[in-house]
Biopython code that builds the backbone (N, CA, C, O; Angstrom):
import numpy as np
from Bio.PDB.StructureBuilder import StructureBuilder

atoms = [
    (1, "UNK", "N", (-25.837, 46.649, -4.712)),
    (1, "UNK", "CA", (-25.836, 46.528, -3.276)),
    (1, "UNK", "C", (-24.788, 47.477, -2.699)),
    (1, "UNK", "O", (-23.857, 47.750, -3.458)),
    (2, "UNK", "N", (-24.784, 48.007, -1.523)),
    (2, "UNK", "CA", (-24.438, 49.323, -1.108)),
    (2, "UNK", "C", (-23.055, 48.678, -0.147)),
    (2, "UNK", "O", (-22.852, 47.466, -0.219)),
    (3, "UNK", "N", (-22.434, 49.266, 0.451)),
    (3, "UNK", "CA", (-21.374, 49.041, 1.464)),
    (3, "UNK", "C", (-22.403, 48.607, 2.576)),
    (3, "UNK", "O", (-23.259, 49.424, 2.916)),
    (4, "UNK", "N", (-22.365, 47.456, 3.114)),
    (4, "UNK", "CA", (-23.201, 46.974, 4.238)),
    (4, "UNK", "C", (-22.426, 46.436, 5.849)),
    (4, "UNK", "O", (-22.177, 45.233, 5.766)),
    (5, "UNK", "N", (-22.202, 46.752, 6.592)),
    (5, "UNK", "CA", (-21.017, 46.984, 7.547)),
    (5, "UNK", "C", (-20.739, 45.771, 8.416)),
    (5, "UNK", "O", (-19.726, 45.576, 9.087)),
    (6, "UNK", "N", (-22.068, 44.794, 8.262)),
    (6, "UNK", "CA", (-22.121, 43.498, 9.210)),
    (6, "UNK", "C", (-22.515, 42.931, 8.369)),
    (6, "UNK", "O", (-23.300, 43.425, 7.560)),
    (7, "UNK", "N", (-22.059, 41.647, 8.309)),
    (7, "UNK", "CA", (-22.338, 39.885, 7.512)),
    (7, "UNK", "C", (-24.151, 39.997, 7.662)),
    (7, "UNK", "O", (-24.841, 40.045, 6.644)),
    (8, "UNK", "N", (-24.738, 40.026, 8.986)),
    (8, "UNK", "CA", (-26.175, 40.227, 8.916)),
    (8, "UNK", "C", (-26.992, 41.228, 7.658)),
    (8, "UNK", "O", (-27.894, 40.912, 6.883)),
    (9, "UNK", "N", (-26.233, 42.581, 7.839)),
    (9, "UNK", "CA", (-26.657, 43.421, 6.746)),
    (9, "UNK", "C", (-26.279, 42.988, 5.525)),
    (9, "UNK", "O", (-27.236, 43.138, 4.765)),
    (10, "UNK", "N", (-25.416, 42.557, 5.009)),
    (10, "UNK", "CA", (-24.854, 41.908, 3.856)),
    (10, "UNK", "C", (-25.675, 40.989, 3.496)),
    (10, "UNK", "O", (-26.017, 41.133, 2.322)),
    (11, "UNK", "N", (-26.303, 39.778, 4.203)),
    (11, "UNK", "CA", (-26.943, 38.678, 3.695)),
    (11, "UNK", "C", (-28.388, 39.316, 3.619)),
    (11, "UNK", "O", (-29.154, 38.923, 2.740)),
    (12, "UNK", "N", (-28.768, 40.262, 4.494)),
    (12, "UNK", "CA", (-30.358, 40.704, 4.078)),
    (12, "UNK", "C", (-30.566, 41.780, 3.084)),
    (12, "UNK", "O", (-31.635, 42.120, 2.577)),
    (13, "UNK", "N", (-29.319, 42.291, 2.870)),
    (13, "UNK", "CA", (-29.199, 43.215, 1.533)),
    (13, "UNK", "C", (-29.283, 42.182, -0.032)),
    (13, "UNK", "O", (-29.675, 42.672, -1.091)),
    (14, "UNK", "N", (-28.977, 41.171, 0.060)),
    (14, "UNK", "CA", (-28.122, 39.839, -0.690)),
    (14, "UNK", "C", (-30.292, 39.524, -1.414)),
    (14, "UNK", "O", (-30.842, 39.574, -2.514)),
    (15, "UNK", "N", (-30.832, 39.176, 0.301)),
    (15, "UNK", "CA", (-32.230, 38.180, 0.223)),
    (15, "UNK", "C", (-33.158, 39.409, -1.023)),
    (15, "UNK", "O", (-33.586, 39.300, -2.172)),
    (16, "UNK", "N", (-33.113, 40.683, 0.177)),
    (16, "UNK", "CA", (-33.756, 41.469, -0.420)),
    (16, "UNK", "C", (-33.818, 41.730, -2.158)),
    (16, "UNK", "O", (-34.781, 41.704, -2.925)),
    (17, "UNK", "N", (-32.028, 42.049, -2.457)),
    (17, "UNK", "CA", (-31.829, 41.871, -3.879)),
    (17, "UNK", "C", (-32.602, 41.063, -5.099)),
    (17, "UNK", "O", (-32.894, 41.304, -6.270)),
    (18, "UNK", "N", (-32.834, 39.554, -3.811)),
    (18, "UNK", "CA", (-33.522, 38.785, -5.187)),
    (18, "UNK", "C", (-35.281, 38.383, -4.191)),
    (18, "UNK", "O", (-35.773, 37.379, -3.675)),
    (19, "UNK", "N", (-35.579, 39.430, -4.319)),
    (19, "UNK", "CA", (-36.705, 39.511, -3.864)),
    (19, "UNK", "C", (-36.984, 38.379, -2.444)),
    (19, "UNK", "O", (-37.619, 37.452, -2.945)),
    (20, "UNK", "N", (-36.873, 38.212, -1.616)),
    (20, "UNK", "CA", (-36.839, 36.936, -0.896)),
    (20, "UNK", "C", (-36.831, 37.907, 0.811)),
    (20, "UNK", "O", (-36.272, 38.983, 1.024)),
    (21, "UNK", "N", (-37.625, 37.086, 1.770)),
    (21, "UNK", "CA", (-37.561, 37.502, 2.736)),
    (21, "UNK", "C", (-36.721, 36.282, 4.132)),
    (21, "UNK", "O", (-35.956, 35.455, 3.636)),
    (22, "UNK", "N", (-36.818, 36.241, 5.104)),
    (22, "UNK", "CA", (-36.381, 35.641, 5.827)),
    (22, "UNK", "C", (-36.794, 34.521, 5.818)),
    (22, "UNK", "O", (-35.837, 33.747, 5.776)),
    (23, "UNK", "N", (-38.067, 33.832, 5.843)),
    (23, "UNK", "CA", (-39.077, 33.118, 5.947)),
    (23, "UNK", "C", (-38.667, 32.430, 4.458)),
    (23, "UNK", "O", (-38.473, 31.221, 4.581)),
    (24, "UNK", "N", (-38.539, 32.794, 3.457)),
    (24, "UNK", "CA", (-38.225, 32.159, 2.193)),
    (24, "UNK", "C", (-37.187, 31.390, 1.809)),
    (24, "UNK", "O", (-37.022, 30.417, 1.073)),
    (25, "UNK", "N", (-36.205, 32.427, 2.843)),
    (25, "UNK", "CA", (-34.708, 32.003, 2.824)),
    (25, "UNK", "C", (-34.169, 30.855, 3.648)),
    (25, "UNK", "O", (-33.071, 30.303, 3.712)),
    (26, "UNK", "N", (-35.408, 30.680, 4.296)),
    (26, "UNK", "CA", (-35.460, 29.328, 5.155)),
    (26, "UNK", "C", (-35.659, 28.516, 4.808)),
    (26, "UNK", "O", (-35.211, 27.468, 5.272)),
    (27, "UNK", "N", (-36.502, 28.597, 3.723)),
    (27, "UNK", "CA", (-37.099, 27.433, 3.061)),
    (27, "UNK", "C", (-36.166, 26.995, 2.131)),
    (27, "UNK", "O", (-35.696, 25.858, 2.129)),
    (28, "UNK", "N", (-35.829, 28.056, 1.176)),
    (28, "UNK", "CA", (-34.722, 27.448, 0.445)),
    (28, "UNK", "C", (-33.644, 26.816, 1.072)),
    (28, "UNK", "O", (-33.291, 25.806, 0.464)),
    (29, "UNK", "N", (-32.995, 27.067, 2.092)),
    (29, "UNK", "CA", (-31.960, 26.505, 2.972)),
    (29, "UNK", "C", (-32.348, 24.696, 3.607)),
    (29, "UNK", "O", (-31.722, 23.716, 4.010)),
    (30, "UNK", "N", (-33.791, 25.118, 3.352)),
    (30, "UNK", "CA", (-34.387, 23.543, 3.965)),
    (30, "UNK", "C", (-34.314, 23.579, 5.437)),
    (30, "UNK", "O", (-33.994, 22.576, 6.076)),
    (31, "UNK", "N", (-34.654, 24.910, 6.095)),
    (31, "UNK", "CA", (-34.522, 24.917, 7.306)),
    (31, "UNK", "C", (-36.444, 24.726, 7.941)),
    (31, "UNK", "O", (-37.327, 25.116, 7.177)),
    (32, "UNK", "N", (-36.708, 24.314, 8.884)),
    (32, "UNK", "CA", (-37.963, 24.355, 9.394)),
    (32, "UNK", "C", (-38.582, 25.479, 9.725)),
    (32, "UNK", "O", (-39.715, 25.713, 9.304)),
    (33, "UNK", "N", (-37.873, 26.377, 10.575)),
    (33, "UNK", "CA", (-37.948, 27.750, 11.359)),
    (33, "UNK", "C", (-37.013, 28.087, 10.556)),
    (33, "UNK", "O", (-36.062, 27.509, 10.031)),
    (34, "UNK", "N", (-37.772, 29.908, 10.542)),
    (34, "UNK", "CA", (-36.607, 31.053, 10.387)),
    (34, "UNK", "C", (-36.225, 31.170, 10.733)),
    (34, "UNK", "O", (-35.369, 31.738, 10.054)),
    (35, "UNK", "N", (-35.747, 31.106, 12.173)),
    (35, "UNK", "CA", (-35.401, 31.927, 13.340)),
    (35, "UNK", "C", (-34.079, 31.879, 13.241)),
    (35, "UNK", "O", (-33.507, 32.635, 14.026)),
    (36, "UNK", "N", (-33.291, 31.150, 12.436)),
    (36, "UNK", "CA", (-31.984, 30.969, 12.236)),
    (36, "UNK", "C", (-31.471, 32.145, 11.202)),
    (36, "UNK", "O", (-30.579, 32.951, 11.466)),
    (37, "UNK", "N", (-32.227, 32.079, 9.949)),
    (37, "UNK", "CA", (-32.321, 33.712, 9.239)),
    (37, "UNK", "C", (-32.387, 34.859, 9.849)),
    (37, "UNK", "O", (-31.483, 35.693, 9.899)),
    (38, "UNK", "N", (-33.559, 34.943, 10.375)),
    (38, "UNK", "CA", (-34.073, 36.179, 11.295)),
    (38, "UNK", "C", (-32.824, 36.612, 12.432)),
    (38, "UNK", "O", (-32.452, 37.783, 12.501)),
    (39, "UNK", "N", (-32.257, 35.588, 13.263)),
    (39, "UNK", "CA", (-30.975, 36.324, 13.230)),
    (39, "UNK", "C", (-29.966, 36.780, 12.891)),
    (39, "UNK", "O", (-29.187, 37.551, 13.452)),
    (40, "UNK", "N", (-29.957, 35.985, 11.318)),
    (40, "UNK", "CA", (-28.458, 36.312, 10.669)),
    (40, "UNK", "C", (-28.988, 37.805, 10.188)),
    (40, "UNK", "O", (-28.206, 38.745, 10.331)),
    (41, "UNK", "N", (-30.235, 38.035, 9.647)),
    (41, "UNK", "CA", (-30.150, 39.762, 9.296)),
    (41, "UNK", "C", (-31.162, 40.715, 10.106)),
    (41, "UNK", "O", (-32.041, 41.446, 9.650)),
    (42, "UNK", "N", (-30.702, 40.448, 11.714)),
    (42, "UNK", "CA", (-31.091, 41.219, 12.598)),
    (42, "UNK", "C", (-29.902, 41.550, 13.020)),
    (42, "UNK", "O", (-29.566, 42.621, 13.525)),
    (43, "UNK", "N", (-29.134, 40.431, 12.768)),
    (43, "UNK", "CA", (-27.505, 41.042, 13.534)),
    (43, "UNK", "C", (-27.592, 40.737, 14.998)),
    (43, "UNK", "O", (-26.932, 41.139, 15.956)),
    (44, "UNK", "N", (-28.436, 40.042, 14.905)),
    (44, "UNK", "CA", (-28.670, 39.037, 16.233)),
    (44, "UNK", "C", (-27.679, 37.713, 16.645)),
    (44, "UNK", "O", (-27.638, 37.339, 17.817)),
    (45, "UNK", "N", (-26.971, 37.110, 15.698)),
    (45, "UNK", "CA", (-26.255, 36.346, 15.374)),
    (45, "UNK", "C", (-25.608, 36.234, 14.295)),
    (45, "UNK", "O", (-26.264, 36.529, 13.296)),
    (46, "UNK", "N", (-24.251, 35.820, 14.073)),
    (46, "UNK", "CA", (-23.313, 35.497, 13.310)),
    (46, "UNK", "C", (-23.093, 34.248, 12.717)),
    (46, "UNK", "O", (-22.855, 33.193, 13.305)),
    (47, "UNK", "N", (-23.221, 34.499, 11.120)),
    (47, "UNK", "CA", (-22.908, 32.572, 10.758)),
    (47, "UNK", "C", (-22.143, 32.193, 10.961)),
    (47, "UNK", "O", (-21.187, 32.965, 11.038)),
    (48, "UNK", "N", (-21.814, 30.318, 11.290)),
    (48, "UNK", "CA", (-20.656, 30.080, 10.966)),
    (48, "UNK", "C", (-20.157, 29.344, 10.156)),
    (48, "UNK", "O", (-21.050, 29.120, 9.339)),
    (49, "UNK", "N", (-19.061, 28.699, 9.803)),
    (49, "UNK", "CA", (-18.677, 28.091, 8.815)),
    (49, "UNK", "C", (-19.659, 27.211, 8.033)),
    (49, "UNK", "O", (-19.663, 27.303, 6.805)),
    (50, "UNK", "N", (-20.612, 26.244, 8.744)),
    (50, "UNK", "CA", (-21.611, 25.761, 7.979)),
    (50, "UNK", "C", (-22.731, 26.779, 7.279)),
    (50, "UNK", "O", (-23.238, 26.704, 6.160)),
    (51, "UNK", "N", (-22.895, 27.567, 8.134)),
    (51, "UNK", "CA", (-23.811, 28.440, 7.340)),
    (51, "UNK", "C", (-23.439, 29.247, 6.194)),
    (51, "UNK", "O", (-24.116, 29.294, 5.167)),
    (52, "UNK", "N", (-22.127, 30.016, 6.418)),
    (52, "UNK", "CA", (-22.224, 30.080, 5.173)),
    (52, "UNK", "C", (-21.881, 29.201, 4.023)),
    (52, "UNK", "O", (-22.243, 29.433, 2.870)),
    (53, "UNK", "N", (-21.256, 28.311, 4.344)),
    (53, "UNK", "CA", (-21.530, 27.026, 3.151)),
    (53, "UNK", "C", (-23.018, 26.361, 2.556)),
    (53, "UNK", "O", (-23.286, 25.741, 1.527)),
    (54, "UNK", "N", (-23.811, 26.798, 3.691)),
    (54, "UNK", "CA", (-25.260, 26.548, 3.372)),
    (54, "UNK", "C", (-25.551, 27.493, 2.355)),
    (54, "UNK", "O", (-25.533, 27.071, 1.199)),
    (55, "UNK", "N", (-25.916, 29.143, 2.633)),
    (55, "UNK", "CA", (-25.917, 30.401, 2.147)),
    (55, "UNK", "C", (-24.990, 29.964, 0.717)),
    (55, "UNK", "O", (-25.664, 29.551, -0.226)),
    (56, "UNK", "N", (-23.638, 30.033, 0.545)),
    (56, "UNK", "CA", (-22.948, 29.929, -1.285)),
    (56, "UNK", "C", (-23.646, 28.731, -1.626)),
    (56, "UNK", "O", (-24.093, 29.025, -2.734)),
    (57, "UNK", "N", (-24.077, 27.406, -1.345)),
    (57, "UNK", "CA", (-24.688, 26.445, -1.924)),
    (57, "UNK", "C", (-25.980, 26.971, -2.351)),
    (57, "UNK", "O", (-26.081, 27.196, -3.557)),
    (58, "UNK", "N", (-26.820, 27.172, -1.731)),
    (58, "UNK", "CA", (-28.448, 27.740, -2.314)),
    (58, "UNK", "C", (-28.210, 28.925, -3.443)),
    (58, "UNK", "O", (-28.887, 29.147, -4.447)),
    (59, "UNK", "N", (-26.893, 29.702, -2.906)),
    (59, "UNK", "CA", (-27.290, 30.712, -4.348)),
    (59, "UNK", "C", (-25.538, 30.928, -4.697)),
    (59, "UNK", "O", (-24.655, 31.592, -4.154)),
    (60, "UNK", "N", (-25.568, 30.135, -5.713)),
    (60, "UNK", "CA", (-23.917, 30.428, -6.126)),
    (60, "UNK", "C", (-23.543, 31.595, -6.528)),
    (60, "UNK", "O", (-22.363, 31.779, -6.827)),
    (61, "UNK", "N", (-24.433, 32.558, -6.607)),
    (61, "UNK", "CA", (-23.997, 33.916, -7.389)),
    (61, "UNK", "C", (-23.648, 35.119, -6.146)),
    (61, "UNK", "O", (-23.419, 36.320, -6.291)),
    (62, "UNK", "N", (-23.708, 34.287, -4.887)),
    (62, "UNK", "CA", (-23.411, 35.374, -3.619)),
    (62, "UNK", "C", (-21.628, 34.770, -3.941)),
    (62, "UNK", "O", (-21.072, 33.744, -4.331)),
    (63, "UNK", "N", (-21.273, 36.110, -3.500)),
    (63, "UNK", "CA", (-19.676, 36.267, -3.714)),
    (63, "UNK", "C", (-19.144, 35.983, -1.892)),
    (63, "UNK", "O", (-19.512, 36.641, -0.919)),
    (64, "UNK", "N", (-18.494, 35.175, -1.906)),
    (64, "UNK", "CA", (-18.352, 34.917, -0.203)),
    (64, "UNK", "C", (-17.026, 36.057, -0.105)),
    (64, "UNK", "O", (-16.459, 35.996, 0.986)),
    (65, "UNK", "N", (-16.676, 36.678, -0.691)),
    (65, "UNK", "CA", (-15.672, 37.767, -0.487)),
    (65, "UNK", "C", (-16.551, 38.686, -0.128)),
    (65, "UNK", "O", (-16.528, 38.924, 1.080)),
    (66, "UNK", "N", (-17.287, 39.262, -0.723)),
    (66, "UNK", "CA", (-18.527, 40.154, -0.426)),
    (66, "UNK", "C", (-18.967, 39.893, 0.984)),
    (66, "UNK", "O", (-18.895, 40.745, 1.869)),
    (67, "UNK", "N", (-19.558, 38.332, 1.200)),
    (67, "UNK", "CA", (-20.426, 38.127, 2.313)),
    (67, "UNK", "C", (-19.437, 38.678, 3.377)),
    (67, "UNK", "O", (-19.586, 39.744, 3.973)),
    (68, "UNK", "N", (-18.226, 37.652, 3.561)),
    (68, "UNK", "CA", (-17.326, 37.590, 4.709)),
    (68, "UNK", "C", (-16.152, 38.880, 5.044)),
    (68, "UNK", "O", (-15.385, 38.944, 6.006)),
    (69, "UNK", "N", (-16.251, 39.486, 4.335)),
    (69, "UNK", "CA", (-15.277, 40.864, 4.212)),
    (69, "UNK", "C", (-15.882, 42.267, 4.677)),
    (69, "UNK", "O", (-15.201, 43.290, 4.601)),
]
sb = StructureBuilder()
sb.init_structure("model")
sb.init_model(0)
sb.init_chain("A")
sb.init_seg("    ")
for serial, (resi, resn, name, xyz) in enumerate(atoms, 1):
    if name == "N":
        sb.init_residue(resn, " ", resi, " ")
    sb.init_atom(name, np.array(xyz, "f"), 0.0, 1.0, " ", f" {name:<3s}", serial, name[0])
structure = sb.get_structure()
């Protein structure tokens, strides 16, 4: 994964990596709607503390130094 400059680009660089789109990433999260994804990697919106605790719970192998830095 490349230098990605916003938390949005970071987490859709992250989905993409393991094959997964917005819509997937919802599901795994146990969310109903994407639309909560779809903004985190449009850069439409910013997570916050729950989310990314949501995000390291579904996939323990995301580095939250990575995500949040």
């Amino acid at each position: 994964m490349s230098q990605e400059t916003q938390v949005g680009d970071r987490i859709k660089a992250f989905l993409e990596a393991h094959g997964l789109n917005a819509y997937q990433a919802s599901q795994k999260l146990g969310h109903e709607k994407p639309s909560k994804v779809y903004k985190l990697v449009n850069n439409d919106a910013k997570p916050g503390y729950d989310t990314i605790v949501e995000l390291l719970t579904a996939w323990p192998d995301l580095s939250p130094e990575w995500l949040i830095l």
